[in-house]
N, C-alpha and C positions, 0 to 999 in steps of 0.2 A: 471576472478575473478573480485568483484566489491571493488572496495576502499570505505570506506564511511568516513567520516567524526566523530567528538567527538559527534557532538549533534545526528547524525544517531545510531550510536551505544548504544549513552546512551533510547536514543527510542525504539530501538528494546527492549533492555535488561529490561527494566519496562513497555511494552506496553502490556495493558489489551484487547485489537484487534487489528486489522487489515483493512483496507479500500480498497478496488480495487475499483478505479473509471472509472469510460469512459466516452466521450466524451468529447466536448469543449464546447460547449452551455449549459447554464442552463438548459434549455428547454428539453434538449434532453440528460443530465447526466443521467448517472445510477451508484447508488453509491453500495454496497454490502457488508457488514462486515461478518469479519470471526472471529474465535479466536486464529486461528494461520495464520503463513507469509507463509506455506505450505501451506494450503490450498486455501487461496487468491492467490496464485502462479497458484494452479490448476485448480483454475477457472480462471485465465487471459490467461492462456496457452491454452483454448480452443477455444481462438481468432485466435490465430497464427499470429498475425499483432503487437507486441510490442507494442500497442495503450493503455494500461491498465495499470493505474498509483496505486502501491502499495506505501499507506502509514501506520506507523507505529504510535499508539494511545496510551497517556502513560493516568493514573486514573487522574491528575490535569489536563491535555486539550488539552497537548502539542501534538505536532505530527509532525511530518518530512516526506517528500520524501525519499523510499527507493528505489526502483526502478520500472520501465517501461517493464513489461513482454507481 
């Protein structure tokens, strides 16, 4: 089970997407949005390496770490 925090929560629950990123170098990022946290799940999960940083996108800008799949 993941624990999140007040600012994660409140992200998810107003987020207009989703972001699954990869890498560490600019150079070399690849960023992909979704419109749900499923299906950003389902595409990080066909990494199989937990390397695939899921963030949550709320409509003013904000957005949080939710987790690393």
């Amino acid at each position: 089970m993941i624990k999140l925090d007040e600012r994660q929560l409140h992200c998810i629950e107003n987020a207009v997407y989703f972001t699954a990123i990869r890498g560490r170098r600019p150079a070399t990022r690849v960023r992909a949005e979704f419109p749900t946290i499923i299906e950003a799940a389902e595409y990080a999960a066909q990494f199989r390496d937990k390397r695939t940083m899921i963030y949550a996108v709320t409509a003013d800008g904000s957005s949080d770490h939710i987790i690393n799949i």
